[in-house]
N, CA and C atoms of all chains as a GROMACS GRO file, in nm:
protein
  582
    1UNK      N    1   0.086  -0.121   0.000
    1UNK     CA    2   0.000   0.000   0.000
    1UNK      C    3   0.088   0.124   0.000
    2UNK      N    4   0.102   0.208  -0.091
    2UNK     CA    5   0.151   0.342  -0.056
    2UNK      C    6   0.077   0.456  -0.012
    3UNK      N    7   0.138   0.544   0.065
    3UNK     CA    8   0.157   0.672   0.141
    3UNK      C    9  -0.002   0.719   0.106
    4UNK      N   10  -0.014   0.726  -0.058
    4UNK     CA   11  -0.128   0.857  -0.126
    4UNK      C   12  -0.265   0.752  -0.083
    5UNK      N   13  -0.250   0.630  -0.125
    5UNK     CA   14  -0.382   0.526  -0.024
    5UNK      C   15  -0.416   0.547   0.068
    6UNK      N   16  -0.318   0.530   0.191
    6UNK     CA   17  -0.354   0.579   0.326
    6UNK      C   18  -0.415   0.734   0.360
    7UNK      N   19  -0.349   0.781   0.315
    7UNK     CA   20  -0.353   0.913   0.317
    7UNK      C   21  -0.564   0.932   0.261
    8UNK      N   22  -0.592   0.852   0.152
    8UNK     CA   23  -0.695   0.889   0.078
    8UNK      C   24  -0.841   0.807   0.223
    9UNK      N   25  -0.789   0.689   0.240
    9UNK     CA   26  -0.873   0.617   0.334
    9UNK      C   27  -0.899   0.714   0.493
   10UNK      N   28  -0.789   0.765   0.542
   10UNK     CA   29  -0.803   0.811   0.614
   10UNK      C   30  -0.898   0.960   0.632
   11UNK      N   31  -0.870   1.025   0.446
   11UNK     CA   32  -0.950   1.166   0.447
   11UNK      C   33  -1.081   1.120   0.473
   12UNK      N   34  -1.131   1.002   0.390
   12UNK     CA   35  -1.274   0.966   0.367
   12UNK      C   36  -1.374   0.907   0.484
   13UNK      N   37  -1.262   0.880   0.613
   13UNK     CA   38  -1.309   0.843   0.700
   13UNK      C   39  -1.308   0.911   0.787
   14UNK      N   40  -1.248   1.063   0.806
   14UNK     CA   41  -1.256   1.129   0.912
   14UNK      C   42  -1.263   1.219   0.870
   15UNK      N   43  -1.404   1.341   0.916
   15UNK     CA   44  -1.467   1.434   0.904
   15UNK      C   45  -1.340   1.569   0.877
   16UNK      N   46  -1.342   1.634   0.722
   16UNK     CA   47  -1.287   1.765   0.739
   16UNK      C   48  -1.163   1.739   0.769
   17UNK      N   49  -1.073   1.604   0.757
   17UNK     CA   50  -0.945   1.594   0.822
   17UNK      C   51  -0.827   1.657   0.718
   18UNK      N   52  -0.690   1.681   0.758
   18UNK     CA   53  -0.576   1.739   0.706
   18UNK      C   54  -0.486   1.594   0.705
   19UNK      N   55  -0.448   1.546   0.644
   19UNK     CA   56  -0.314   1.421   0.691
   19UNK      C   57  -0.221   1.448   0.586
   20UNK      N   58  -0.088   1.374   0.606
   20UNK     CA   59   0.022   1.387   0.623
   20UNK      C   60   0.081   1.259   0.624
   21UNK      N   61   0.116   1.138   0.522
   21UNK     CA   62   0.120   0.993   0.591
   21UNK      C   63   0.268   0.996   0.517
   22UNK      N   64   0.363   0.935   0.620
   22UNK     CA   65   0.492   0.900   0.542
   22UNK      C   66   0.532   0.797   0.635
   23UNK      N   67   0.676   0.758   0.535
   23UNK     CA   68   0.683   0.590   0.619
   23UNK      C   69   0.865   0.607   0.684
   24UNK      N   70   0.789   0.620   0.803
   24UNK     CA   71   0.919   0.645   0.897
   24UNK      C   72   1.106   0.568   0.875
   25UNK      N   73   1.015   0.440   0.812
   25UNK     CA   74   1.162   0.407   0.829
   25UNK      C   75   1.191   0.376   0.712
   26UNK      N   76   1.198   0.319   0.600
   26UNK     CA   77   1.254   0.391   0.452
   26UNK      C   78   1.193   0.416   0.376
   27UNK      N   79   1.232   0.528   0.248
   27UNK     CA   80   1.097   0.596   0.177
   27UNK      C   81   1.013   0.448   0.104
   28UNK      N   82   1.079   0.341   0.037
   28UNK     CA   83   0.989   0.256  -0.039
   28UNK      C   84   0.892   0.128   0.057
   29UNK      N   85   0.906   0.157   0.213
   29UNK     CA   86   0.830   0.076   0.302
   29UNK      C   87   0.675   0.079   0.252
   30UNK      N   88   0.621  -0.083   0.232
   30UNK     CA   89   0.526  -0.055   0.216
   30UNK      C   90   0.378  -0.085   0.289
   31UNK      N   91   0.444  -0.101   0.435
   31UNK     CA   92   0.328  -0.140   0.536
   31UNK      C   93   0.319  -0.103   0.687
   32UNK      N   94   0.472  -0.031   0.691
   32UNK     CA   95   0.466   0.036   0.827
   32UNK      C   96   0.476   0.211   0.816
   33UNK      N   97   0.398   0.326   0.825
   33UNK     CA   98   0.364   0.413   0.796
   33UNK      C   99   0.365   0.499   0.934
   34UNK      N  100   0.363   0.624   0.918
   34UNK     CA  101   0.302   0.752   1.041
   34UNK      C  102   0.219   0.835   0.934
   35UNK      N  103   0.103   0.899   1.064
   35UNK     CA  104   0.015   0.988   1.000
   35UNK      C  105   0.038   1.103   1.098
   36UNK      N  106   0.025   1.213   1.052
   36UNK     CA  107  -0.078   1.350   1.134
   36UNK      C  108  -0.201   1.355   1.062
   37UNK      N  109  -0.294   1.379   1.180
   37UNK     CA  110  -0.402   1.346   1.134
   37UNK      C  111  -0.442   1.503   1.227
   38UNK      N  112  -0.521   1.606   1.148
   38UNK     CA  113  -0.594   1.724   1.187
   38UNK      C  114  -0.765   1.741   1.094
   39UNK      N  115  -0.798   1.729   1.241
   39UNK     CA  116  -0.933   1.720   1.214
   39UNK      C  117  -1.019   1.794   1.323
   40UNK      N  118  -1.144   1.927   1.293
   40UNK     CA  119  -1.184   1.982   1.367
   40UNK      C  120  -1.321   1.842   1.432
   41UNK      N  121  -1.333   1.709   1.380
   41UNK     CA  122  -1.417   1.638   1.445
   41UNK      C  123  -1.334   1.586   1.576
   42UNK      N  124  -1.227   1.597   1.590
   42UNK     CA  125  -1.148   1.572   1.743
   42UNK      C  126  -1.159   1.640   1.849
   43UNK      N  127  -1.264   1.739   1.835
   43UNK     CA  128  -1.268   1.811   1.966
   43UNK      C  129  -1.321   1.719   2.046
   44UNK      N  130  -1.253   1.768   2.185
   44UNK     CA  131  -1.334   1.709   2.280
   44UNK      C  132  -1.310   1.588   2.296
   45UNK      N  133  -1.266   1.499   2.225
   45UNK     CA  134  -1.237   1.343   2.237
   45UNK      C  135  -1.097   1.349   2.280
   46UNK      N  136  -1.111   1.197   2.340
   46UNK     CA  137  -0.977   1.179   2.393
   46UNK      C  138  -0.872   1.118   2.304
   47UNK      N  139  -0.763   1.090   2.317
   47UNK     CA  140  -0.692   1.048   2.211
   47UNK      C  141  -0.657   0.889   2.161
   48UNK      N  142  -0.764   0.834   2.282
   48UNK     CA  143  -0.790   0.671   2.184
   48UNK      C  144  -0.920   0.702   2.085
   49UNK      N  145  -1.044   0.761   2.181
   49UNK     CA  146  -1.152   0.772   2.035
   49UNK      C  147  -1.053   0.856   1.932
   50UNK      N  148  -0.992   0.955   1.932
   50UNK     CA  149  -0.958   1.024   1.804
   50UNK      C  150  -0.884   0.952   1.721
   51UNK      N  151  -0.794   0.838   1.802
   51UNK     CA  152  -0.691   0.744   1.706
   51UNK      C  153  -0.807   0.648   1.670
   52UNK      N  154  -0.880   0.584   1.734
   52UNK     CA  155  -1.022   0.489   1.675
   52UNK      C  156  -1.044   0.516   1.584
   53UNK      N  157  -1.097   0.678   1.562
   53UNK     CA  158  -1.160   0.745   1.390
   53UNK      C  159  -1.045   0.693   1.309
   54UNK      N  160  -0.942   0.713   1.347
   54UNK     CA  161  -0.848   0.665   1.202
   54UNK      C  162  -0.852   0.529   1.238
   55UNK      N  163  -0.874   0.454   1.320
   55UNK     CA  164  -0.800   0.270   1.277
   55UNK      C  165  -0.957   0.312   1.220
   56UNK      N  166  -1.072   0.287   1.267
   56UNK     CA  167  -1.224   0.253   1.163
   56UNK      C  168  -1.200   0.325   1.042
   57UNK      N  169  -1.158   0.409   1.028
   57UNK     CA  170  -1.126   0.435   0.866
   57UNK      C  171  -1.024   0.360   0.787
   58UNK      N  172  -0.971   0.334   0.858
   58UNK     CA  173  -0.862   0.236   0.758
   58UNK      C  174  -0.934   0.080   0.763
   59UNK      N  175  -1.025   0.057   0.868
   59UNK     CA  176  -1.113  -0.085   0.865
   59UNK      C  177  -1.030  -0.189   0.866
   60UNK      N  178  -1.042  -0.311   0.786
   60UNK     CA  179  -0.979  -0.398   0.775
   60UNK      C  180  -0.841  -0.419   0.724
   61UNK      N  181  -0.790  -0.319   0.657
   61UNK     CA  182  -0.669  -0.273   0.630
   61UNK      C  183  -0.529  -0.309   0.708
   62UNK      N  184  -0.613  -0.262   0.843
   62UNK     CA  185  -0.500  -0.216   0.984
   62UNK      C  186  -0.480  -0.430   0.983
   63UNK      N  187  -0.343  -0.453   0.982
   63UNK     CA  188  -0.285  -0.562   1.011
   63UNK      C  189  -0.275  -0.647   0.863
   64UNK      N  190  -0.315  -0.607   0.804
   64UNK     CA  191  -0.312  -0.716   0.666
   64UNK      C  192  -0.246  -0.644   0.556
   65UNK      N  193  -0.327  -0.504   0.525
   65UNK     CA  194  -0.202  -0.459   0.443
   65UNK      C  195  -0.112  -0.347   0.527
   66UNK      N  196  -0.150  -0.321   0.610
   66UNK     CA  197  -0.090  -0.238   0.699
   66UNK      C  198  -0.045  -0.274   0.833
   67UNK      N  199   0.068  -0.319   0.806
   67UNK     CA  200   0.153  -0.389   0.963
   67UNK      C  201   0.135  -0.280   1.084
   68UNK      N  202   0.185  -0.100   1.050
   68UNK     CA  203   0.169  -0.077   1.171
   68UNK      C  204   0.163   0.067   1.108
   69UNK      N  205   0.129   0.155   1.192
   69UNK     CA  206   0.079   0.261   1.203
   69UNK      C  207   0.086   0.377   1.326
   70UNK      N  208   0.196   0.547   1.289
   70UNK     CA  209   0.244   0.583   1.430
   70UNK      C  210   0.114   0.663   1.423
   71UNK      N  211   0.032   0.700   1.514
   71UNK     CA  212  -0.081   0.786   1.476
   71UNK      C  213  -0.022   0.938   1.595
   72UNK      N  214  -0.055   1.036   1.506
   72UNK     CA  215  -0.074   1.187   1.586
   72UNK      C  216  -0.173   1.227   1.576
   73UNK      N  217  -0.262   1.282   1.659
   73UNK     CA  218  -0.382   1.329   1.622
   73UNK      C  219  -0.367   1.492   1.703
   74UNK      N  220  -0.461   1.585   1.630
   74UNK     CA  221  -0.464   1.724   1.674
   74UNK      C  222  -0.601   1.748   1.627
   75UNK      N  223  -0.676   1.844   1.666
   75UNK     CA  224  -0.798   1.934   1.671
   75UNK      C  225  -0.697   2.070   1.566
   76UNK      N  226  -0.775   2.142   1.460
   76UNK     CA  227  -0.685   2.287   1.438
   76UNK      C  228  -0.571   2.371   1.512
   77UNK      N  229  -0.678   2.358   1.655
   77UNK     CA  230  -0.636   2.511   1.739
   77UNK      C  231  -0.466   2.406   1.797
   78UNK      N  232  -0.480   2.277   1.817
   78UNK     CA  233  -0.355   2.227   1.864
   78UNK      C  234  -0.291   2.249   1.791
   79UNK      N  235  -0.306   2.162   1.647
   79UNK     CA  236  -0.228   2.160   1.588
   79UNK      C  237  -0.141   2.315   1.555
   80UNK      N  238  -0.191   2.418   1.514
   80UNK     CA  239  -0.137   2.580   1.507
   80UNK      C  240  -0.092   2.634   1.619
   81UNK      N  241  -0.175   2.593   1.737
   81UNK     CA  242  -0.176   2.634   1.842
   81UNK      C  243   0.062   2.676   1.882
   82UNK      N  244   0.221  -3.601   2.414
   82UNK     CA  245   0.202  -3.484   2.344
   82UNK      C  246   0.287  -3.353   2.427
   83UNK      N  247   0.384  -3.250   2.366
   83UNK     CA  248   0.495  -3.196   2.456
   83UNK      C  249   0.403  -3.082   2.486
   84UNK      N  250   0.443  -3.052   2.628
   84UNK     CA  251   0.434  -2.922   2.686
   84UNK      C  252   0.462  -2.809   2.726
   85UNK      N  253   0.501  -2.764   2.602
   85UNK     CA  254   0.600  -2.619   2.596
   85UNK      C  255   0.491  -2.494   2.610
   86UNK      N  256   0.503  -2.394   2.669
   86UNK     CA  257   0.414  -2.285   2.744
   86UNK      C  258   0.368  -2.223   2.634
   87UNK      N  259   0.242  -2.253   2.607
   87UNK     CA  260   0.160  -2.169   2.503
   87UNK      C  261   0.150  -2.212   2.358
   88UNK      N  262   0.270  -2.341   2.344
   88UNK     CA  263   0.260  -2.377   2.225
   88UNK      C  264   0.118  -2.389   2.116
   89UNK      N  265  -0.001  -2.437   2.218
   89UNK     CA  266  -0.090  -2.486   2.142
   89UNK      C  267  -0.200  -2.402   2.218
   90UNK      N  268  -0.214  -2.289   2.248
   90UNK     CA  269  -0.337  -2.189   2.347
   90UNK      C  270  -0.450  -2.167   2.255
   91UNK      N  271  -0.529  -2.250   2.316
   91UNK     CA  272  -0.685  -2.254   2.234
   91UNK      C  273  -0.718  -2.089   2.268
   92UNK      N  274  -0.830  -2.082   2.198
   92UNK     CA  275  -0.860  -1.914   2.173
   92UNK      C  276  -0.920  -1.910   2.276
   93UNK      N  277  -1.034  -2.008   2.312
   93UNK     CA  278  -1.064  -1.974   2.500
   93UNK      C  279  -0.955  -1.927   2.571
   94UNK      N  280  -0.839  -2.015   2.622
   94UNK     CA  281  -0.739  -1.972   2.686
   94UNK      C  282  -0.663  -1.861   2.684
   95UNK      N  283  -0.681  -1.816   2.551
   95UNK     CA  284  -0.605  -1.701   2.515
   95UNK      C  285  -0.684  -1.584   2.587
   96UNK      N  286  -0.840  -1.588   2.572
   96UNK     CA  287  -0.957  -1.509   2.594
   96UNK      C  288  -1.016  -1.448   2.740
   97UNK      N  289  -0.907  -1.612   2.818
   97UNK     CA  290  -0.917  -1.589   2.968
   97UNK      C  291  -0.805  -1.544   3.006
   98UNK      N  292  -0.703  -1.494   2.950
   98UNK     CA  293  -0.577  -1.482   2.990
   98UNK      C  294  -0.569  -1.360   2.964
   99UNK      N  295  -0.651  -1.324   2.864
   99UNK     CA  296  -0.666  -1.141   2.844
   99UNK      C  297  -0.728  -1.059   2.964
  100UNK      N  298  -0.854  -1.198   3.014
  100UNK     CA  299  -0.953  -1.105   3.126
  100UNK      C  300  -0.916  -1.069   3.190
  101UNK      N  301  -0.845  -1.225   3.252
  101UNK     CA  302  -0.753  -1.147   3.371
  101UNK      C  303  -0.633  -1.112   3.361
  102UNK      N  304  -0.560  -1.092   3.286
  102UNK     CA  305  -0.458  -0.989   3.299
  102UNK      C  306  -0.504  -0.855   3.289
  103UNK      N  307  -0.627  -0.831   3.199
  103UNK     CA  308  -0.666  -0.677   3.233
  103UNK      C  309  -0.732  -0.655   3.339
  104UNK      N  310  -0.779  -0.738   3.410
  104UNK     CA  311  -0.847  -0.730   3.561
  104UNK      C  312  -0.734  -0.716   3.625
  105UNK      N  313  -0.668  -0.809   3.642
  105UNK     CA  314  -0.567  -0.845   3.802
  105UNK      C  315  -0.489  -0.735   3.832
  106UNK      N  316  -0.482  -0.695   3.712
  106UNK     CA  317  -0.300  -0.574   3.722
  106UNK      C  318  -0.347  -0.465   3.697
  107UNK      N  319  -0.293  -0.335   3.751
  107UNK     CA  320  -0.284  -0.204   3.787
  107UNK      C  321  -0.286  -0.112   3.626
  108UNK      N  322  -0.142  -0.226   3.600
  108UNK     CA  323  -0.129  -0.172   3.432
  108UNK      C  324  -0.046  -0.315   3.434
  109UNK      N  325  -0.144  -0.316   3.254
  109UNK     CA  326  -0.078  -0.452   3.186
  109UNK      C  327  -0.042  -0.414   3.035
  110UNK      N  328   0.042  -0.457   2.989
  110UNK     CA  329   0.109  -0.500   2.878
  110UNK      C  330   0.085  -0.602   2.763
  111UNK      N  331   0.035  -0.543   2.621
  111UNK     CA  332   0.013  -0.722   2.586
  111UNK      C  333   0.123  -0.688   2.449
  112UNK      N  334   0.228  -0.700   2.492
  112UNK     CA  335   0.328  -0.723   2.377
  112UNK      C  336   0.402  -0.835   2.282
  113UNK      N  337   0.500  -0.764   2.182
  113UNK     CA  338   0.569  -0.864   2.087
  113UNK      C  339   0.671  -0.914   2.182
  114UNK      N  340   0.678  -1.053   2.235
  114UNK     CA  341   0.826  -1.064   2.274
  114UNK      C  342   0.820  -1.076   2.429
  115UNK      N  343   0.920  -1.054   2.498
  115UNK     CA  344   0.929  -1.026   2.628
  115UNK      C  345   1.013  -0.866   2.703
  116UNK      N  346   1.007  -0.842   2.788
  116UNK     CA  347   1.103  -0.721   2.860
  116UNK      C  348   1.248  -0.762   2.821
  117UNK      N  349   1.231  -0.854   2.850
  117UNK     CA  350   1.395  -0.875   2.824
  117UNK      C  351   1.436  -0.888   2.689
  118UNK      N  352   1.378  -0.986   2.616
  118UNK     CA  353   1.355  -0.950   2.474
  118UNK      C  354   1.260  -0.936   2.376
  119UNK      N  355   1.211  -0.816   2.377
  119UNK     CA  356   1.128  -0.737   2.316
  119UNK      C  357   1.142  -0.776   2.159
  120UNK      N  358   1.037  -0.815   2.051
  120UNK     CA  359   1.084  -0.851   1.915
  120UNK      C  360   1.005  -0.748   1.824
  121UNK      N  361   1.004  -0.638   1.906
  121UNK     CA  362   0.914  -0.505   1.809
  121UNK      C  363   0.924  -0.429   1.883
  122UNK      N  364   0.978  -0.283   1.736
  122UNK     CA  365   1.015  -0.138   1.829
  122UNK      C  366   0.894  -0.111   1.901
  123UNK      N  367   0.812  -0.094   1.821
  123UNK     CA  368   0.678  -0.044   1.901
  123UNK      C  369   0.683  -0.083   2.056
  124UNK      N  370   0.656  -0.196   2.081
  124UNK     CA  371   0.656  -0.278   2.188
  124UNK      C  372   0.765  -0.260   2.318
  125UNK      N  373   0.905  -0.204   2.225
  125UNK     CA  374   0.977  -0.158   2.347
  125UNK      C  375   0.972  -0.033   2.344
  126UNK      N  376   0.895   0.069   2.294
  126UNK     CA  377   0.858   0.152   2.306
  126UNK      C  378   0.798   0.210   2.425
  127UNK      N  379   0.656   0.110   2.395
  127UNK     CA  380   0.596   0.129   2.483
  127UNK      C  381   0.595   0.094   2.656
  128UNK      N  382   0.679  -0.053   2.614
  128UNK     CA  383   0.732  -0.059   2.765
  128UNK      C  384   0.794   0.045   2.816
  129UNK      N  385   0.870   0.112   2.763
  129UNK     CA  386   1.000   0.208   2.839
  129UNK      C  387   0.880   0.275   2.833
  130UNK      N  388   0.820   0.403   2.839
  130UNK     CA  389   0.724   0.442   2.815
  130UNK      C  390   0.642   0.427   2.983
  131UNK      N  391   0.553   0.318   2.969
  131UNK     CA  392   0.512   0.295   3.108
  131UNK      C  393   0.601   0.226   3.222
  132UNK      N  394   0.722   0.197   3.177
  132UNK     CA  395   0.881   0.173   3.336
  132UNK      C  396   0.904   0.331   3.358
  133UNK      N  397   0.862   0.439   3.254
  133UNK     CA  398   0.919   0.553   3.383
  133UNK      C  399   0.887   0.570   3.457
  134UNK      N  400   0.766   0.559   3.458
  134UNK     CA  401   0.634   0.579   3.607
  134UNK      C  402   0.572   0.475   3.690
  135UNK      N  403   0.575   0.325   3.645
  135UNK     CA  404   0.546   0.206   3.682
  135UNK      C  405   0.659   0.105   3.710
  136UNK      N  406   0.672   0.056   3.812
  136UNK     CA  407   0.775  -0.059   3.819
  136UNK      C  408   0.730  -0.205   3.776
  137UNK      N  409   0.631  -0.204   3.824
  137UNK     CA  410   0.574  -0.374   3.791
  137UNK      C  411   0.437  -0.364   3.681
  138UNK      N  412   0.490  -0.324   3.553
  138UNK     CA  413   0.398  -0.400   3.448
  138UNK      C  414   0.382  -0.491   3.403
  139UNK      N  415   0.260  -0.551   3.356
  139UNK     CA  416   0.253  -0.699   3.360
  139UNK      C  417   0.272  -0.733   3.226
  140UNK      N  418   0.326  -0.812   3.170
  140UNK     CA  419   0.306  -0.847   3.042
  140UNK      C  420   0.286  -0.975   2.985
  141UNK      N  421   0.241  -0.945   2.876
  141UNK     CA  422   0.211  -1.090   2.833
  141UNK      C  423   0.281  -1.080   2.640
  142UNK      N  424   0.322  -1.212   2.596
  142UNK     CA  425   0.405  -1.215   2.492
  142UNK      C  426   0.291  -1.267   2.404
  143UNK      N  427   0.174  -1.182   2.314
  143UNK     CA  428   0.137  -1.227   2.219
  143UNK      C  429   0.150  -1.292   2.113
  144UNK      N  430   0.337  -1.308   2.104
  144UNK     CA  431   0.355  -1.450   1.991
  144UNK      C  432   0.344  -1.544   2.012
  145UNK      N  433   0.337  -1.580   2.148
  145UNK     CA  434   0.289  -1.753   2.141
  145UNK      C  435   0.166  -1.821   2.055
  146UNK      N  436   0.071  -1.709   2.057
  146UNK     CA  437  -0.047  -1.689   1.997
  146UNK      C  438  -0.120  -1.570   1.908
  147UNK      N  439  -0.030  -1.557   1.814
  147UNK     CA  440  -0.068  -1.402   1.764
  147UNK      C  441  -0.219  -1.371   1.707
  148UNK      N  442  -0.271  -1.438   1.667
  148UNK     CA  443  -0.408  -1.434   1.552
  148UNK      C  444  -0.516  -1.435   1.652
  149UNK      N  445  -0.485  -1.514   1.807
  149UNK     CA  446  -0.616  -1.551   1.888
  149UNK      C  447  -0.600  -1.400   1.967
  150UNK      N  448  -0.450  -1.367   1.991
  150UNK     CA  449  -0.465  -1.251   2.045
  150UNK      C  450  -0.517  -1.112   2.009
  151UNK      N  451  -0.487  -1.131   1.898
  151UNK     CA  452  -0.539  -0.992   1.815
  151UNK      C  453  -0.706  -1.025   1.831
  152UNK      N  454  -0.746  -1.140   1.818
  152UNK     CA  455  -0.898  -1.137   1.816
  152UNK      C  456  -0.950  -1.105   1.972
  153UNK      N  457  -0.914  -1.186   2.055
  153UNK     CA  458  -0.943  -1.150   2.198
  153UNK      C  459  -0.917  -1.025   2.277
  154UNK      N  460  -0.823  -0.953   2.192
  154UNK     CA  461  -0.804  -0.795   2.250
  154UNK      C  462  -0.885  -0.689   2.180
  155UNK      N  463  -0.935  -0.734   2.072
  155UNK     CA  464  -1.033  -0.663   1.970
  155UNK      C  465  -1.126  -0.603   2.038
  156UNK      N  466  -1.200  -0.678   2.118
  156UNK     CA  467  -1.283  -0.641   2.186
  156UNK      C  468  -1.280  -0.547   2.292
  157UNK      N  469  -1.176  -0.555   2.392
  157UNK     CA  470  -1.141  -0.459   2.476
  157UNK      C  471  -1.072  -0.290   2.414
  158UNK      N  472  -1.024  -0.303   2.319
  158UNK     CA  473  -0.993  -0.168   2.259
  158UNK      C  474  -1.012  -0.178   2.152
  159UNK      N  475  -1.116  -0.218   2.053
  159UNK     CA  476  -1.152  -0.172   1.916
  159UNK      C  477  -1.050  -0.160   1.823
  160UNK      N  478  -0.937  -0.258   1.845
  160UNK     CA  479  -0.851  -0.276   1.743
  160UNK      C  480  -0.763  -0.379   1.771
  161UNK      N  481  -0.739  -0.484   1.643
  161UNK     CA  482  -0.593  -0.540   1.706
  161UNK      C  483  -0.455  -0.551   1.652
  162UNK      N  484  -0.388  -0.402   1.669
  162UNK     CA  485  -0.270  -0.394   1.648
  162UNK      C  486  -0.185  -0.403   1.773
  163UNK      N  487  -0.065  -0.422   1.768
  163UNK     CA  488  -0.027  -0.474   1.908
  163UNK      C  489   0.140  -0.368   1.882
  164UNK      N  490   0.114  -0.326   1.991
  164UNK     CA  491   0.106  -0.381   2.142
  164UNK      C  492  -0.005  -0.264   2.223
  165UNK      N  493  -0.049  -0.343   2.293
  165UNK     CA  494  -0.156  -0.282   2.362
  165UNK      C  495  -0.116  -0.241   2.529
  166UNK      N  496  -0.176  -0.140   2.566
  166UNK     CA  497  -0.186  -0.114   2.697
  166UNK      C  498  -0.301  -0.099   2.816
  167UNK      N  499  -0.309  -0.129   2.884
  167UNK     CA  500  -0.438  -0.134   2.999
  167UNK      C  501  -0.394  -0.070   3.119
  168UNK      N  502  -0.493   0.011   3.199
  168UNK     CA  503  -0.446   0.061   3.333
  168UNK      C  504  -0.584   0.050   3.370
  169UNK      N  505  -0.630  -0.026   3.517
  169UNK     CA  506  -0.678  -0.088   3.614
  169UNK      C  507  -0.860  -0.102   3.442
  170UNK      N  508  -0.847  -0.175   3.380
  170UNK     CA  509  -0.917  -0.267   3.341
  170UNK      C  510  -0.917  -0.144   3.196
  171UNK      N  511  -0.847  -0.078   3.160
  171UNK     CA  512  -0.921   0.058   3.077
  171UNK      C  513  -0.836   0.084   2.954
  172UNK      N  514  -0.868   0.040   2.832
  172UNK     CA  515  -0.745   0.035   2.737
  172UNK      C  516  -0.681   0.211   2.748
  173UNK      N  517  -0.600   0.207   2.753
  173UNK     CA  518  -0.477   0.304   2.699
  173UNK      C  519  -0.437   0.332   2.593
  174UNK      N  520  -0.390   0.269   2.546
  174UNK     CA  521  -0.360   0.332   2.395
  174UNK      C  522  -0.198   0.202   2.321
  175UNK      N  523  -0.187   0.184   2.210
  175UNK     CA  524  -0.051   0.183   2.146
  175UNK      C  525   0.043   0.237   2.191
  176UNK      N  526   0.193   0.208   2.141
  176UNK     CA  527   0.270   0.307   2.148
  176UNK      C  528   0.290   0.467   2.120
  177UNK      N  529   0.180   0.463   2.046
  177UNK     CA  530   0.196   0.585   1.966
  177UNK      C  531   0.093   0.718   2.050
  178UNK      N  532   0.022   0.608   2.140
  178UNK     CA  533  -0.086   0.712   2.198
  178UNK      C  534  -0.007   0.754   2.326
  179UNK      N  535   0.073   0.623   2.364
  179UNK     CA  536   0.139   0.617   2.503
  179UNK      C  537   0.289   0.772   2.482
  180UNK      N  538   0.298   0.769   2.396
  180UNK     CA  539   0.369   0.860   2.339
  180UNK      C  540   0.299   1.018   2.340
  181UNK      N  541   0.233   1.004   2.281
  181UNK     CA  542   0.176   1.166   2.279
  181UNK      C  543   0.106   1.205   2.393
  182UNK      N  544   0.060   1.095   2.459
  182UNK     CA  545   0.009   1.156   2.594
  182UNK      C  546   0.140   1.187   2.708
  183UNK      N  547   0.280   1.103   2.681
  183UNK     CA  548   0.365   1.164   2.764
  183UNK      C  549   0.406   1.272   2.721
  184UNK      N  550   0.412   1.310   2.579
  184UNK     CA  551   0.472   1.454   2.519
  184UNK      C  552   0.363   1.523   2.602
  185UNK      N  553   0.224   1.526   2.624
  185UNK     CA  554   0.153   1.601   2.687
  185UNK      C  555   0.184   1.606   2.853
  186UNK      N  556   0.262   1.529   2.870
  186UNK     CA  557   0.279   1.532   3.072
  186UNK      C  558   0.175   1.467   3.086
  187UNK      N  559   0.055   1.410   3.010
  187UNK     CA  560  -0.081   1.336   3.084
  187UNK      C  561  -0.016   1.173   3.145
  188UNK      N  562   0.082   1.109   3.080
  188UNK     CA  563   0.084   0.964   3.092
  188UNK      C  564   0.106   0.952   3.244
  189UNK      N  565   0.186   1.019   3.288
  189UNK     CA  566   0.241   0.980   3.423
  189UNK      C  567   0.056   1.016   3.560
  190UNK      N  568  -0.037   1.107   3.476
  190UNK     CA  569  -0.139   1.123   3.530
  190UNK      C  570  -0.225   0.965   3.558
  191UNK      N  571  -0.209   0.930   3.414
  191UNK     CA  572  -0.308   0.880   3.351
  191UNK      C  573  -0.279   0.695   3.433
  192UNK      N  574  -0.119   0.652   3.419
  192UNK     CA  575  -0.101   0.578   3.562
  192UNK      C  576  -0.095   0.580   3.669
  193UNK      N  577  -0.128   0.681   3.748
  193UNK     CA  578  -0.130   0.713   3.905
  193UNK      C  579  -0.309   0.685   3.936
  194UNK      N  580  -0.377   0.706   3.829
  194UNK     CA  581  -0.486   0.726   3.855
  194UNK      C  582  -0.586   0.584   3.914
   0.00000   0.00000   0.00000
C-alpha cells in the first residue's frame, strides 16, 4: 500500500481531516507508515476515540495490508496552536 | 504430546488470559516478545514508556499466539494492532498514543490514577 492510499482512506473516514502519511523508516516501506491526522471532528475526544476514527477508517486494512501505524492526532487550534 | 508454554493456546485460553490480565493488574502490557527481549520497536517503546512511572507491568508475549490474540483484544480496545496497553481494566492506547500523551505530561497522570 503506498503513502497517497492511506492518506486517501483516512481523508474519507474522518470528518474535514488534514493528513500527512509518510513511512518512517525507509521511503519505499510498504506497510509500516506515520500519519498526522488534523481534524476539527477531534474536539473534545480523547486520544484513543480520536486514534479509533483513524483505525475505523482504515477498517480492515489495519494488520493485513498495513503492519503498523504511528498515529498523531490534533484538533486545528492544537495543531497551530 | 509436549508441553512447551503456550505452544498450542486454544482461543478460550487465550480469551481468559486477556480477562484477567486486564483485571488483576494495575497496568498490563500485551506485547511482541518479552522485557527482556522485546521482538518489536513499538513494543519496546511502549514498555519504556510505562517503566518511567510504573515498576511492575505486567506483560504478556502475544507470539505464542498471535491471531487468537489480536482477536481477543479486539474487543477490549476496538482494534488489534499490538502492542496494547491497559491501566486498572481501561485500554490506553498503542505506542503511539502512550507517546503523545507523555509529550503532553498526561501519561504519568493517567497511571497514578
Amino acid at each position: 500500500m503506498d503513502t497517497e492510499t492511506v492518506a486517501e482512506l483516512i481523508e474519507s473516514g474522518v470528518p474535514d481531516a488534514q493528513v500527512e502519511v509518510t513511512t518512517p523508516r525507509h521511503p519505499d516501506d510498504d506497510d509500516h507508515f506515520a500519519a498526522v491526522v488534523v481534524s476539527p471532528a477531534f474536539e473534545g475526544e480523547s486520544l484513543v476515540d480520536q486514534h479509533q476514527r483513524v483505525y475505523d477508517a482504515l477498517g480492515d486494512h489495519m494488520t493485513r495490508d498495513i503492519h503498523a501505524i504511528e498515529l498523531e492526532t490534533y484538533t486545528p487550534e492544537q495543531y497551530d496552536g | 504430546m509436549s508441553f512447551e508454554p503456550g505452544a498450542d493456546l486454544s482461543a478460550d485460553e487465550v480469551r481468559e488470559r486477556v480477562e484477567e490480565t486486564i483485571t488483576d493488574n494495575h497496568v498490563a502490557l500485551f506485547m511482541k516478545g518479552t522485557p527482556l527481549m522485546p521482538q518489536c520497536g513499538y513494543s519496546r517503546k511502549a514498555l519504556g514508556l510505562l517503566q518511567q512511572y510504573e515498576e511492575d507491568v505486567a506483560t504478556v508475549d502475544v507470539l505464542e499466539s498471535l491471531d487468537a490474540y489480536r482477536s481477543a483484544l479486539e474487543p477490549h480496545s476496538g482494534r488489534e494492532t499490538i502492542p496494547q496497553a491497559f491501566v486498572d481494566g481501561e485500554f490506553v492506547g498503542g505506542s503511539d498514543i502512550l507517546e503523545q500523551l507523555d509529550e503532553r505530561g498526561e501519561l504519568e497522570a493517567k497511571l497514578d490514577a
